[in-house]
N, C-alpha and C positions, 0 to 999 in steps of 0.2 A: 202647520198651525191650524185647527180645526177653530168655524163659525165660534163653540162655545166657549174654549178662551178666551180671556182678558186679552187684549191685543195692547201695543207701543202705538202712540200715532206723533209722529214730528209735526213740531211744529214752528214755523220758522216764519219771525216777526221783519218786517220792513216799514216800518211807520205808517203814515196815514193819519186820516184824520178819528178813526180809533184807535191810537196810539197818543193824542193830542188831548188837550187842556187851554184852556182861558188863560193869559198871563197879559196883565195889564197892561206891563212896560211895553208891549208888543203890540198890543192894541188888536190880540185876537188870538187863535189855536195858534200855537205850536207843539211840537215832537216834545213828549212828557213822561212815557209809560214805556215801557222796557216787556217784552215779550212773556218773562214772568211776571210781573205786574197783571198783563192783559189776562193769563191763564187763569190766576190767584182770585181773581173778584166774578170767574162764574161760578156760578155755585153747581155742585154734583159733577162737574167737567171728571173726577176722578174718577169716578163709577161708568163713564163709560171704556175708558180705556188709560194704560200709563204714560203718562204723558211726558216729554221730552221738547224742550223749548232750548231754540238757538236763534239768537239776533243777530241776522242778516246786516242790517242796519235801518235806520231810524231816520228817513227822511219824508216829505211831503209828495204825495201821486206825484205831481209835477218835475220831482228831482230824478223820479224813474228811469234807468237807461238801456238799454240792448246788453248792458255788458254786466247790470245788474241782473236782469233776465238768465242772462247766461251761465250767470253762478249760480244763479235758485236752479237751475234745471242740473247743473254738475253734482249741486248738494243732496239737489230732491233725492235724483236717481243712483247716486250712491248708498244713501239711506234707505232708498228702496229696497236694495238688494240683502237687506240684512232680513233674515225670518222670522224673527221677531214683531216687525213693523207692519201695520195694515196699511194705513195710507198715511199723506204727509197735507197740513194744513198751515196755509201764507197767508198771515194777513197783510192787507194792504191798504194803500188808499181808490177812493172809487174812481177818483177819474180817468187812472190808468188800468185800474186791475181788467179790466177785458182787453186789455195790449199783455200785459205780462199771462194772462193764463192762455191767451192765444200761441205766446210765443214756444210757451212751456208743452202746449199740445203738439206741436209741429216738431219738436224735440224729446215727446216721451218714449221711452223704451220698455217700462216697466208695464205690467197689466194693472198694478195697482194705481186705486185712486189718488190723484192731487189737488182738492181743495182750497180755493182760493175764496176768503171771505175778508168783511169791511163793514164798514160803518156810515153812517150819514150825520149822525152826532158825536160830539165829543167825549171822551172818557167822563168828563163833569157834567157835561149837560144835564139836562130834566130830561128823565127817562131815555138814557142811550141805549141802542140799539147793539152795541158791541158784543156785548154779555152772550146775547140770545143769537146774534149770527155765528160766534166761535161756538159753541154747545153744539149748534146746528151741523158746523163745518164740519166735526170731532165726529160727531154720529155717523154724519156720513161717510168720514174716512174710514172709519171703525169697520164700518158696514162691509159683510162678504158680498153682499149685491150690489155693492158700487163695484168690483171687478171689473173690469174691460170697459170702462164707462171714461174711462180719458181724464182728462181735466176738465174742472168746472168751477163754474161761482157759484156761492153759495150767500143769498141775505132775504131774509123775508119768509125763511122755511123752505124757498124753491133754492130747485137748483138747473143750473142753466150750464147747456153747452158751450165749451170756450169760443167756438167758431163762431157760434150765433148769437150769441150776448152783447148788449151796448147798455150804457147808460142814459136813459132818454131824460131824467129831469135836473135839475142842478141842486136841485135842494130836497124834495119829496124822498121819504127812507124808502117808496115801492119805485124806485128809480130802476131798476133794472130789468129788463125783458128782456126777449128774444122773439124780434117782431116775426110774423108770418108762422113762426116756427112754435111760440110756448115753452117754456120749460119742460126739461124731460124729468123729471118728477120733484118728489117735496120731502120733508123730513118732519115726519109725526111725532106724537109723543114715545110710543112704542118703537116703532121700527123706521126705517128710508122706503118711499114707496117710489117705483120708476114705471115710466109710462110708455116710455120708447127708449132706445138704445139711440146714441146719437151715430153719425154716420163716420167711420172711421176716417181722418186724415192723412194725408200724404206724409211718410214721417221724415226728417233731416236731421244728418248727423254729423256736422261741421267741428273739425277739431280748437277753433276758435274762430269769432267773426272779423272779418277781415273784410269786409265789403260794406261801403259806405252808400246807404240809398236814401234819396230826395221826396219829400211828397212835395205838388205845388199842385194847388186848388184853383182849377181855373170857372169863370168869372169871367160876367158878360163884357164883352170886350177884350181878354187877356190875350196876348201876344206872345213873342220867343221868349222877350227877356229873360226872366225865371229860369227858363231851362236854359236857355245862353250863360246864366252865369253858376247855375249848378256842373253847365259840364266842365266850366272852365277850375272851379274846384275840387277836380276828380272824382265825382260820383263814381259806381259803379251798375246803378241804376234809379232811375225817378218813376213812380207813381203819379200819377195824374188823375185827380179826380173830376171827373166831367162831369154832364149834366145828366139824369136820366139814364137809359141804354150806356152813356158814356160819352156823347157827343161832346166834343167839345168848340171853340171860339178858333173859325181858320184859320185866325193867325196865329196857330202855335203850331200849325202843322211843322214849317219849314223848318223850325227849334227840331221838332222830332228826326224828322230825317237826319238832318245833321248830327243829332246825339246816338241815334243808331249807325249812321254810318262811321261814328267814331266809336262805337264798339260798347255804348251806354244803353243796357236793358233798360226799355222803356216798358212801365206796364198802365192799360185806364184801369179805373177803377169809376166809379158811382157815388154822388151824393146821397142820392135815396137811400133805407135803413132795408129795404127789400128789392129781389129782382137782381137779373143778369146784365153786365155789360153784353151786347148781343151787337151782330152789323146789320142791323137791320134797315141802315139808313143809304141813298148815294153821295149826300151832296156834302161839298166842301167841311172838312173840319165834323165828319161823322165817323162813326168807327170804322167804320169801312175803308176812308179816305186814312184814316191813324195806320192801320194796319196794312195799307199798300205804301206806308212809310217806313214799316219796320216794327210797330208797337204790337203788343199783347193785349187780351182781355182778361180783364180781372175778375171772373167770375162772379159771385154774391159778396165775398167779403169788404169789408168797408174798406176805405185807401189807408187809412191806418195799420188796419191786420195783415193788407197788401204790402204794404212796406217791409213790414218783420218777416212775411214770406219772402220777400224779395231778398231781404238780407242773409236769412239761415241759406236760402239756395243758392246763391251767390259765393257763399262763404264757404260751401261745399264744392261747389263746380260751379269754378269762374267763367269757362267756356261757355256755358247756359245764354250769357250776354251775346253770342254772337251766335245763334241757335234759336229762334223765335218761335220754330215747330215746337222742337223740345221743350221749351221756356211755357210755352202755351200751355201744353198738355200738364206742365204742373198746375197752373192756374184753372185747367178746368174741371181738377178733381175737387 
């Protein structure tokens, strides 16, 4: 299929809060609008490519799960594989959508693009934003120079690497960045412009998830509990988000040790939205002290996205848990 063909772009709806509506008995949005619905009220969406709409399902960011994830990635890339198709676009909700396009990046296999876009207003609102981020999303799927470009979010005309995207405000529609880093490009009227190539990820091929993993956010003063009662219901790994570097409160050191020595991938991970867990510390309850317990560093990614790695690797090679070298050396790509 050459650039100047009309191209297929999938597109596969999961609710959100561009998918939602005002309903009073509710006393706020709820799930209202059906994935052709959402297509039907942009206008020109046909002119850029033939469009093809499957609903996933229709629930709220919040209701988002690993196993949802899991299906949009089996869907995506099945749909991928046909030659007709440029790329495939998900909307979603924003609270989770940089957990699902993360997840989707760590699992792609296709070189075609997977656009993930959303909304900050309602389908009814005064002037939603829905219309103009799926138009956006579609271009960019469409596009032969999104090729090799992974998955991305798309709202606001940028478009942003799954790895390095968060949602920084609760309510504002320029909610989306990629701190330190910028979006690697935007979608014009004309064409998709790209600025940089994002950095290829480690990819995972798990024939189903099977591996249950814990984040617990520690806080000034936190202790084993947490992970005393995560290992006791069969984790198969916990995330730990510390302070800074990754530092975290001594008293959880002795939690870790005993969840590594019981066979539980430990990984830190960082509050900060930039910057490396690194050992650059000695004293008590530093990473340095984590890691003569057993535990990992979690590279840049937030403890969120750390968790979804922790789970597709896991789910692939369970032995990874009792391997911290090896376990590492994913975490530092």
């Amino acid at each position: 299929m050459s650039c100047n063909e009309k191209k297929t772009v999938m597109v596969f709806a999961t609710g959100g809060t561009i998918a939602m509506k005002y309903d009073e008995a509710a006393g706020g949005l709820i799930p209202a609008c059906t994935g052709e619905d959402l297509t039907a009220a942009v206008p020109g969406l046909s002119d850029l490519a033939h469009i093809e709409v499957e609903q996933v399902c229709n629930v709220a960011s919040g209701h988002m799960t690993p196993e949802i994830m899991f299906k949009l990635h089996c869907r995506a890339e099945e749909v991928l594989a046909r030659d007709d198709v440029a790329g495939v676009v998900i909307t979603h909700g924003t609270d989770t959508v940089e957990e699902t396009a993360y997840f989707l990046d760590l699992t792609h296999t296709s070189d075609k693009p997977i656009v993930l876009t959303a909304a900050m207003r309602g389908a009814a609102d005064t002037s939603p934003d829905g219309p103009a981020n799926i138009y956006c999303a579609v271009q960019a799927a469409a596009g032969c120079e999104s090729r090799d470009k992974g998955v991305m979010v798309c709202l606001n005309n940028l478009l942003h690497a799954a790895p390095e995207v968060m949602k920084t405000h609760s309510a504002n529609c320029a909610t989306f960045d990629s701190p330190w880093w910028g979006p690697i490009g935007y979608v014009d009227c004309d064409r998709v412009i790209y600025r940089r190539t994002p950095v290829a990820p480690q990819r995972f091929n798990p024939e189903k998830l099977s591996a249950r993993v814990d984040l617990i956010k520690a806080v000034t003063g936190s202790g084993r509990d947490y992970i005393d009662f995560a290992v006791s219901q069969g984790v198969k790994g916990l995330v730990i988000e510390g302070f800074g570097r990754g530092n975290i409160p001594p008293g959880m050191i002795a939690g870790i040790a005993d969840a590594t020595a019981k066979g539980v991938a430990v990984v830190i991970s960082t509050r900060t939205p930039g910057g490396r867990v690194l050992d650059v510390y000695g004293y008590a309850g530093s990473v340095t002290d984590s890691c003569k317990h057993g535990a990992v560093m979690g590279g840049e990614i937030s403890a969120a996205k750390a968790r979804l790695k922790l789970i597709v690797a896991l789910s692939e090679k369970p032995e990874l848990a009792s391997n911290p070298a090896a376990l590492q050396a994913i975490f530092d790509v």
